[in-house]
N, C-alpha and C positions, 0 to 999 in steps of 0.2 A: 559384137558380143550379144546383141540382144537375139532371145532367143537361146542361147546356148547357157546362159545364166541367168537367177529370178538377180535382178540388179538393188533391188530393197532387200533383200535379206542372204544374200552369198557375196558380194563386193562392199568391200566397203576399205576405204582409203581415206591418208592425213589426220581431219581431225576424229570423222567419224569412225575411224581404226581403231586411234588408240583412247578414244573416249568409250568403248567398245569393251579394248583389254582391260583396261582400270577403272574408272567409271567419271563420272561427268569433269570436266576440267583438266583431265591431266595431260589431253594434245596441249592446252594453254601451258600449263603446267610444263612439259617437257623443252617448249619452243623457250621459256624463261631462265631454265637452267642453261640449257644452250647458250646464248646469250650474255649473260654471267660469266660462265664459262669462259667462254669468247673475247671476253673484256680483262678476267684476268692473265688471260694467257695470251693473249694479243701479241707480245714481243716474240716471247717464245715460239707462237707457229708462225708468224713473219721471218723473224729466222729460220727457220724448219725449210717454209716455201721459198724464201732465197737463194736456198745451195739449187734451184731447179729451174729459177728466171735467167732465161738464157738469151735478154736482147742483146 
């Protein structure tokens, strides 16, 4: 890519993306919701990916 993109100011990826779209914090911010998320709903998408574990 280099060369075809200035890599400081046209790419920018994970935290520096989305600290980028909203402003300081919110990759942290997103990755905790996630998480959360994750914990409540834990049974529910283990079952979900159950109907698809085919040992």
């Amino acid at each position: 890519m280099r060369g075809m993109l200035d890599l400081q100011n046209e790419l920018k990826v994970a935290e520096e993306f989305w600290d980028f779209l909203g402003r300081q914090e919110t990759y942290q911010q997103l990755l905790d919701i996630f998480e959360r998320v994750g914990i409540e709903l834990r049974q529910e998408i283990n079952d979900y990916f159950a109907k698809y574990n085919l040992q």
